[in-house]
C-alpha positions in Angstrom: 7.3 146.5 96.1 10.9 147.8 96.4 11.2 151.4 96.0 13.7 152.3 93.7 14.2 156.2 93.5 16.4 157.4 90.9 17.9 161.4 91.5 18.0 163.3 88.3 21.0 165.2 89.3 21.4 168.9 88.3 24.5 169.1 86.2 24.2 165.2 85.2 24.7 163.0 82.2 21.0 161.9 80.4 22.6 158.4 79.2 23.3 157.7 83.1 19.7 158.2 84.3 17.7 156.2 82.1 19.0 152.7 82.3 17.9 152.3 86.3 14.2 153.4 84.6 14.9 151.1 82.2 16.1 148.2 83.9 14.0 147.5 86.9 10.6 148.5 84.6 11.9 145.3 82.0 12.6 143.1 84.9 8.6 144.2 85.9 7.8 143.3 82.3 9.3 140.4 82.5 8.1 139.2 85.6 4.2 139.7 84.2 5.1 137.6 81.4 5.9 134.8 84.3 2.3 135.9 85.3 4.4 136.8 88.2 3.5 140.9 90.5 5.5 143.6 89.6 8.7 143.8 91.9 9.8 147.4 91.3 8.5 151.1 91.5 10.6 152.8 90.2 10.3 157.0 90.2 12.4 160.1 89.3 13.3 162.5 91.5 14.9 165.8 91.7 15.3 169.0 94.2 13.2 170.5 91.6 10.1 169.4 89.3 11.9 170.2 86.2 15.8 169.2 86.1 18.1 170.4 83.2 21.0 168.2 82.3 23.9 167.8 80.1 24.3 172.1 79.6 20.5 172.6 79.6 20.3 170.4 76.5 17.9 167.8 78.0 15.2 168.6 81.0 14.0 165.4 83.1 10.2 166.3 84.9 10.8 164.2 88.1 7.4 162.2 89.9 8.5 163.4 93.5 11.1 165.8 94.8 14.1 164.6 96.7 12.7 166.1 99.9 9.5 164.7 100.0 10.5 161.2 99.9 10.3 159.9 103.0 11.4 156.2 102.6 12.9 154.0 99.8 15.3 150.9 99.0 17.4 152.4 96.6 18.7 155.4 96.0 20.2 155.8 92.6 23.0 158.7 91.7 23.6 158.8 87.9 26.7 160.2 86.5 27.5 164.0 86.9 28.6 166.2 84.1 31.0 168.7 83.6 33.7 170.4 85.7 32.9 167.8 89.0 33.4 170.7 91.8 30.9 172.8 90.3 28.6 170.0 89.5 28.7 168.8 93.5 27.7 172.1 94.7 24.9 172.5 92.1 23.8 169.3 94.3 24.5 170.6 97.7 21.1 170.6 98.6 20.5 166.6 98.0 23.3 165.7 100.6 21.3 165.8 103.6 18.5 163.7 101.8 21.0 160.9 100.3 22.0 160.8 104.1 18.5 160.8 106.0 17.6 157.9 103.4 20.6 155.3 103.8 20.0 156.5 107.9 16.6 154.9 107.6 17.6 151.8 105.3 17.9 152.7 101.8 20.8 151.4 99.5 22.7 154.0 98.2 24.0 153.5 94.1 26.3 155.8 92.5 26.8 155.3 89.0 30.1 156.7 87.2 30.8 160.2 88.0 27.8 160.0 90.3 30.6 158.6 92.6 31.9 162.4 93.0 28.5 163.4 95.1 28.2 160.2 96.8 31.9 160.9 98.0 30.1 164.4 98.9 27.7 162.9 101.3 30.8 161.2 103.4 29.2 157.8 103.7 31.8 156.1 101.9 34.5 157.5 103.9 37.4 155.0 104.8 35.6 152.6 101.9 36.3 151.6 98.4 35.0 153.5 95.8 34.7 153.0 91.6 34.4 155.6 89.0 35.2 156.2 85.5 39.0 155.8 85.4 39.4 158.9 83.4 38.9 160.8 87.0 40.6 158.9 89.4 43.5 161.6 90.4 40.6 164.1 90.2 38.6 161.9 92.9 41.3 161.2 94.9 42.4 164.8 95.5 38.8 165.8 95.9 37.8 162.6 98.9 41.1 162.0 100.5 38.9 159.2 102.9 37.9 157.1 100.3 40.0 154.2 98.2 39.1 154.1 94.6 39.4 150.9 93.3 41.8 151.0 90.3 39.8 149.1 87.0 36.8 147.8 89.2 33.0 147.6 87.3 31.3 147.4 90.6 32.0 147.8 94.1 29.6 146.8 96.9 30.4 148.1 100.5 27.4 146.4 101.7 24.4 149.0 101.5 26.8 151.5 99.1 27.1 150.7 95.7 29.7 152.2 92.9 30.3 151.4 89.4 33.2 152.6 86.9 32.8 154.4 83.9 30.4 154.7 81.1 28.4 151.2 80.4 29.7 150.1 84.1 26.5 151.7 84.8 24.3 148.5 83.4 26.8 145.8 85.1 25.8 147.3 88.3 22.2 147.6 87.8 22.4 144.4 86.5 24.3 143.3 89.7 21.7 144.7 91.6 18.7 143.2 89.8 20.0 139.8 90.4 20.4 140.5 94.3 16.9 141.8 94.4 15.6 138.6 92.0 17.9 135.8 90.8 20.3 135.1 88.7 17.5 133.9 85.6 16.3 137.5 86.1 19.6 139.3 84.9 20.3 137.1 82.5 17.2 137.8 81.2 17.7 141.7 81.4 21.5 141.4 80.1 20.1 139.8 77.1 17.7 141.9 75.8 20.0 144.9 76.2 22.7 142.9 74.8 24.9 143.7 77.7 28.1 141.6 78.7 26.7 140.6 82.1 29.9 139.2 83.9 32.5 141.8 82.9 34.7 142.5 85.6 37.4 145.5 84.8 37.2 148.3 82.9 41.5 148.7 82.9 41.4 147.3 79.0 39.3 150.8 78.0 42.0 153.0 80.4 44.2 155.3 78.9 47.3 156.0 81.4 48.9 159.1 80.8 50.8 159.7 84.2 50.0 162.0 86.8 51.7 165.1 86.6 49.1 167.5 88.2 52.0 168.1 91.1 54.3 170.6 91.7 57.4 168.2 92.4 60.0 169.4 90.0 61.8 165.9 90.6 59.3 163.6 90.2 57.9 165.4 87.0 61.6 164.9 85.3 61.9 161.1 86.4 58.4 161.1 84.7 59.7 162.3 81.6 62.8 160.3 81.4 60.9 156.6 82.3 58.7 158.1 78.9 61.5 158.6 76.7 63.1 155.9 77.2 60.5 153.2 77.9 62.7 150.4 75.7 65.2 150.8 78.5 65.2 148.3 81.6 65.1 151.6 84.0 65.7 151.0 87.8 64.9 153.3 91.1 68.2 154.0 92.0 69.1 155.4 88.2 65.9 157.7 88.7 67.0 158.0 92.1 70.3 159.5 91.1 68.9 161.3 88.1 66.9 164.0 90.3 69.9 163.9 93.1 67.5 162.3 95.5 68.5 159.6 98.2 66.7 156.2 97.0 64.0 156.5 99.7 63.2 159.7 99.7 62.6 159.7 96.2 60.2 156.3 96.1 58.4 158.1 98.9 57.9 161.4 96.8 56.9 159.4 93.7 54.3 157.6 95.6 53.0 160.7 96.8 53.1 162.8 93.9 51.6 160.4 91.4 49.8 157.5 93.9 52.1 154.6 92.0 55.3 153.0 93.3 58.2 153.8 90.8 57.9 150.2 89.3 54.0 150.4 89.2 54.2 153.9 86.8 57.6 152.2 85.0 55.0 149.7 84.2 52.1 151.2 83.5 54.1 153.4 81.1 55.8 150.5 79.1 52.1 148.8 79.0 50.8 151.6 77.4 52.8 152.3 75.0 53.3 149.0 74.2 48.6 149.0 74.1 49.4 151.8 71.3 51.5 149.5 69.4 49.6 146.5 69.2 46.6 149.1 67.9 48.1 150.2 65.1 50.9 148.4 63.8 51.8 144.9 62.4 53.8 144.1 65.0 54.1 140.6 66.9 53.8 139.7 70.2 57.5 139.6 70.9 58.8 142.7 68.7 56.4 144.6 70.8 57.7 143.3 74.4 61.3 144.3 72.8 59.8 147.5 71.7 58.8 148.5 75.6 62.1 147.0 76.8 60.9 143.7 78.3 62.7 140.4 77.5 61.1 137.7 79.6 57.7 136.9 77.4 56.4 135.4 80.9 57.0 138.7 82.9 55.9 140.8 79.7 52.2 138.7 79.9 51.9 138.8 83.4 52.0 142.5 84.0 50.0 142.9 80.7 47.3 141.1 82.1 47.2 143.0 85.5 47.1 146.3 83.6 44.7 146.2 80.9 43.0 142.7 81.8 43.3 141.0 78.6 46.2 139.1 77.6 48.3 140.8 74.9 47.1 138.3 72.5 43.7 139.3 73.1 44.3 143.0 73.3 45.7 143.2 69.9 42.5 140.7 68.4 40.3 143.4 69.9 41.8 146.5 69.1 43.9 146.3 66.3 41.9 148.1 63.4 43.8 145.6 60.6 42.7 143.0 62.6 39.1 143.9 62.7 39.2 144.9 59.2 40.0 141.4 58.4 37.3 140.3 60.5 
């Protein structure tokens, strides 16, 4: 049997700790109907017998506590909740566990804002890292070691596991299913959940709204300016000269300050505005690339694409309420 041991966290999100329960018990299921053994065991467990989550709302009772397990496969960190400082220290006391169990061979998952105590433990130090895109500056500034992976669903470091936001969570279980079992066995899994087994990015749900959480007076008024005036074809040396920086000095402070290259934000900024647009109004393809001030329809695709994942085309199909109302 693999040993699948799923930590209710204190301080933790009830929607992130089911699905691992769920999951591995229907691949069980499943299996029996092949008149095929049980693979999994799966089992809750906590630092203490009764775990409140989500502000007290909910209270998990755990099978085993965290210190009493002495060996497992997998290791399963659901999503934490609240303000993520406060919720790592309310889980302190797991570190040393998490650790003693990947020392002797167990996998370790983190699943959205579980990524915040698994950057805790250290073991993912000089790795890559996913989370829910809503808290990358917050991880970054938090696990200076660690490179989150901008958009990623799932990121496997080999016997470290990491999913981004929200319903990441059942890609990488899924992911893991199928590495434990075949790929017959997820499919079976994604279907009965309904879940969209291959998805890859999670950059078409990401809402970019600059990183200003610095105290670079500069930076923060070449910020502004790139957002008011995203129909303009803005270059570094007019921000440059804007803040009365030297060219290089500036692109090295903007980096710093906001973790994108000038042109990357620039970008990022146009994209989403021009994400809003094709939302909400009527607008084509190409009165929308004017609208964000690009002129080359091939450029304007390209970098849409990179950003968001989807081509503009298929953003708007997706998101645009008129378009789904006609639907």
């Amino acid at each position: 049997m693999i040993k699948v041991s799923v930590y209710v966290p204190e301080s933790s999100v009830i929607e992130s700790i089911t699905p691992p329960y769920r999951v591995f018990n229907s691949a069980n299921d499943f299996l029996l109907s092949m008149e095929q053994e049980p693979l999994f065991d799966v089992e809750f467990v906590g630092l203490t017998e009764h775990v409140k989550v989500l502000d007290g709302e909910y209270t998990v009772t755990v099978k085993r506590l965290l210190k009493d397990v002495e060996k497992t496969d997998l290791v399963i960190i659901p999503a934490l909740f609240g303000d993520m400082a406060t919720a790592v220290a309310r889980n302190h006391e797991a570190i040393p566990y998490i650790k003693e169990l990947h020392r002797k061979g167990a996998s370790v998952v983190s699943l959205c804002l579980g990524a915040f105590l698994l950057g805790a433990t250290g073991l993912i130090n000089g790795k890559r890292c996913s989370t829910h895109w809503a808290y990358y500056n917050e991880f970054r500034s938090m696990y200076k070691d660690v490179q989150i992976v901008d958009g990623a669903i799932i990121t496997d470091e080999g016997s470290i596991y990491s999913s981004g936001g929200a319903n990441s969570i059942w890609n990488l279980l899924l992911y893991i299913l199928e590495k434990y079992t075949n790929r017959e066995m997820a499919i079976l899994v994604a279907k009965f959940f309904a879940i969209d087994i291959d998805r890859d990015s999670q950059n078409a749900f990401a809402i970019f709204r600059g990183q200003k959480a610095h105290m670079d007076e500069a930076i923060q008024k070449a910020q502004e300016y790139i957002e008011q005036n995203i129909e303009e074809r803005i270059s570094i040396d007019e921000l440059a000269d804007l803040v009365a920086v030297s060219r290089r000095s500036f692109e090295r402070r903007f980096k710093q300050a906001t973790n994108n290259s000038v042109l990357e934000y620039i970008h990022r900024i146009k994209i989403e505005a021009a994400k809003r647009s094709f939302e909400k109004s009527r607008k084509n393809i190409n009165e929308v690339m004017y609208d964000v001030g690009y002129t080359d329809t091939k450029a304007f695709r390209t970098t849409f694409k990179k950003i968001t994942g989807l081509t503009p085309i298929a953003y708007r199909n997706k998101y645009n309420s008129m378009s789904i109302m006609a639907n």
